[in-house]
C-alpha positions as CSV (number, residue, x, y, z in Angstrom):
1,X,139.4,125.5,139.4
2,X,141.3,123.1,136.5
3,X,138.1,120.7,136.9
4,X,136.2,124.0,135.9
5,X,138.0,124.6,132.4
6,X,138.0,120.9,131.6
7,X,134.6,120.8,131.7
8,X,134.4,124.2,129.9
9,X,136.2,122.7,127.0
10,X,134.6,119.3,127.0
11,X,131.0,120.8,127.0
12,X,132.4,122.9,124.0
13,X,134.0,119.9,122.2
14,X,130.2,118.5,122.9
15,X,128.1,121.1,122.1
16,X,129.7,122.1,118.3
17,X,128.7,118.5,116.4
18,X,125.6,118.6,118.3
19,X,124.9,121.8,117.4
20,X,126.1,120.9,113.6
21,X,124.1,117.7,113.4
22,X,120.8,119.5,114.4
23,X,121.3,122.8,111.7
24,X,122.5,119.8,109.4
25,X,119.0,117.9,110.5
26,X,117.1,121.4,109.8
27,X,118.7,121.9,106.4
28,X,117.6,118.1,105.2
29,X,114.3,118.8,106.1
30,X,114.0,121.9,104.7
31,X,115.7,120.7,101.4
32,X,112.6,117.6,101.4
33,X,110.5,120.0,101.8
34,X,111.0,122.1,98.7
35,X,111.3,119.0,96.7
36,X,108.1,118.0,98.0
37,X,106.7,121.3,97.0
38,X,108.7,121.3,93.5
39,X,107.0,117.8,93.3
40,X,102.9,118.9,94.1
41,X,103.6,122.2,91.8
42,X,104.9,119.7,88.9
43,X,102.5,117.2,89.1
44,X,99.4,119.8,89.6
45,X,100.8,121.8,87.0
46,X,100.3,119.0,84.2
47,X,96.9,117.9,86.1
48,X,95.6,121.4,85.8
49,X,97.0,121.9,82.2
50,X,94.9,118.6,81.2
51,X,91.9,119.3,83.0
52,X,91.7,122.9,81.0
53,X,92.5,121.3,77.4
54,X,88.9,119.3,78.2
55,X,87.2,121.9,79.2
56,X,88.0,123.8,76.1
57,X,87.3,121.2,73.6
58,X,84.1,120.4,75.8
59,X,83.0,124.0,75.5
60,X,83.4,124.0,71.8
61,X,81.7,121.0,70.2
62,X,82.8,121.2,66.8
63,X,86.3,122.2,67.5
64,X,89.0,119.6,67.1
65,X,92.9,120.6,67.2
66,X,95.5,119.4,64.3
67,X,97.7,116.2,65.0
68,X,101.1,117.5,65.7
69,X,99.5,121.0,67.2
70,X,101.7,122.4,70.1
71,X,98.5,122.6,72.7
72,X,100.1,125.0,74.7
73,X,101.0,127.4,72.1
74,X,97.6,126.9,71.2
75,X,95.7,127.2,74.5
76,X,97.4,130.7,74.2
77,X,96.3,131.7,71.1
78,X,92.8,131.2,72.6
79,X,93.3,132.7,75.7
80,X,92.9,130.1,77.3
81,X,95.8,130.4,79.6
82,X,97.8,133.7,80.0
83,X,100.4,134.8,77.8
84,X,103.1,134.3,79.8
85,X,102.5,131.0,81.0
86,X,105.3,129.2,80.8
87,X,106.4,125.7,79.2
88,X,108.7,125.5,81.9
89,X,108.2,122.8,85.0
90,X,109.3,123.6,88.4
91,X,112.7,121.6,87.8
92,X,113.5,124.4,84.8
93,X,112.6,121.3,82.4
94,X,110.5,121.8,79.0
95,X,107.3,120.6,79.3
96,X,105.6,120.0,75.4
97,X,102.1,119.0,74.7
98,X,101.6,117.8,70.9
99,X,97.9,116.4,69.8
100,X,99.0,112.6,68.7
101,X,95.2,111.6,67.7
102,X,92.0,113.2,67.4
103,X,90.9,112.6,70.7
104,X,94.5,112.1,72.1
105,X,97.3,114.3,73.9
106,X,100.8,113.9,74.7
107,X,102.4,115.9,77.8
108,X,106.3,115.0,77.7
109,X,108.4,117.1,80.2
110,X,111.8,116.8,80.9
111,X,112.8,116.2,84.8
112,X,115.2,114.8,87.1
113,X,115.0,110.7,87.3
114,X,114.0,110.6,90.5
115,X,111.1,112.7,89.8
116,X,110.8,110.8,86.8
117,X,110.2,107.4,89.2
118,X,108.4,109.3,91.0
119,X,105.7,111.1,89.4
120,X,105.5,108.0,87.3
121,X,104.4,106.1,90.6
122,X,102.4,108.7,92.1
123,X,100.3,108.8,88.7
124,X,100.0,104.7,88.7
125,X,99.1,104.8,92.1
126,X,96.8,107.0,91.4
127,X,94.8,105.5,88.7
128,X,95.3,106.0,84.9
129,X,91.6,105.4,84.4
130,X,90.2,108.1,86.6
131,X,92.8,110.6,85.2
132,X,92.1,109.7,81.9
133,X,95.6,108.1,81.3
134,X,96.4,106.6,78.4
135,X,100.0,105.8,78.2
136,X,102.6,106.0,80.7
137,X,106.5,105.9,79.2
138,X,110.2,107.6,79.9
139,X,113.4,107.6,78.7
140,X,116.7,108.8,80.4
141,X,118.3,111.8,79.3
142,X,121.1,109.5,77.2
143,X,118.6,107.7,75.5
144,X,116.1,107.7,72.6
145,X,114.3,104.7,72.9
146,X,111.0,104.9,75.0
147,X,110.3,102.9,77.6
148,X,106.7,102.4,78.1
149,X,105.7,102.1,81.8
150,X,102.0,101.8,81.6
151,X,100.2,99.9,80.3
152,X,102.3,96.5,80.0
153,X,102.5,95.6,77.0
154,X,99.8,92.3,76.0
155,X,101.7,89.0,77.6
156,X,105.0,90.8,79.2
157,X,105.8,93.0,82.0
158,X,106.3,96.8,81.4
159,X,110.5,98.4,82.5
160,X,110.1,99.0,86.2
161,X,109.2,102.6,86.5
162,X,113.1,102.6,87.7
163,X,114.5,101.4,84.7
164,X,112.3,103.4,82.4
165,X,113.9,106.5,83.9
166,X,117.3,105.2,83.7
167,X,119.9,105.7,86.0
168,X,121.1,109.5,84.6
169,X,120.4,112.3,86.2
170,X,117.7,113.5,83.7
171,X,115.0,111.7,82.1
172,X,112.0,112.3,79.8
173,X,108.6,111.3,81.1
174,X,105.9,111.2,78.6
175,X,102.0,111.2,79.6
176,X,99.2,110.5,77.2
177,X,96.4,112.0,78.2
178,X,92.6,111.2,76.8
179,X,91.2,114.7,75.8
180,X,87.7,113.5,74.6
């Protein structure tokens, strides 16, 4: 019978960190998961914003908004989108959209760096030219100077999308978009 509580106590001194590494496995994959999500929701959200500012200015062919407008304040005012849509992305960073030419708009929204890299990569990866992307740049949350990302500037190489982010924990992505 000793055999019996040896093994009793060695299964238990077995079974606890195996039974902590799986919850611990479950809880890592449920945390990339709602990053993932936070992610799709934040990049759709800006891609969706966009592809409503066109369709409005499309719809109304003599209508132009004023450089330095706040879109989304503006995109309100026309009902566009509801009322209480918010300027916030999933992250609980401001997102701004100002008019910065004619034809011109710039979404800037405040995220975590690693989003920042991210989002950056997905959208390069994606192609500017299809989304109708002028300028790619970011800046980290200690910094004031942009870096742009896309396109490289004429004979150099653009800041890695890395660098551009900086190493902080918050950054600044900015996103010209072509409205016209």
């Amino acid at each position: 019978m000793p055999s019996q509580g040896k093994q009793s106590l060695l299964f238990s001194a077995v079974l606890v960190p195996v039974a902590l590494i799986i919850l611990g496995a479950f809880a890592l994959s449920a945390a990339a998961v709602f990053e993932n999500l936070r992610f799709a929701s934040g990049t759709t959200q800006i891609l969706e914003f966009v592809r409503q500012v066109r369709s409005f200015v499309n719809e109304q062919k003599t209508f132009s908004f004023n450089l330095g407008e706040n879109v989304w304040l503006a995109m309100i005012r026309f009902q566009q989108i509801p009322r209480t849509s918010l300027q916030t992305n999933p992250w609980g960073g401001t997102i701004r959209a100002i008019i910065t030419a004619n034809t011109e708009m710039s979404i800037e929204s405040d995220l975590p760096s690693q989003d920042c890299r991210r989002m950056a990569s997905y959208l390069i990866g994606r192609g500017p030219q299809t989304l109708g992307l002028l300028s790619i740049a970011a800046h980290s949350n200690q910094d004031t100077t942009w870096s742009v990302i896309y396109p490289p500037p004429p004979g150099g190489q653009a800041p890695t999308v890395k660098a551009a982010c900086g190493p902080t924990s918050l950054s600044r992505l900015a996103l010209v978009f072509k409205i016209k």
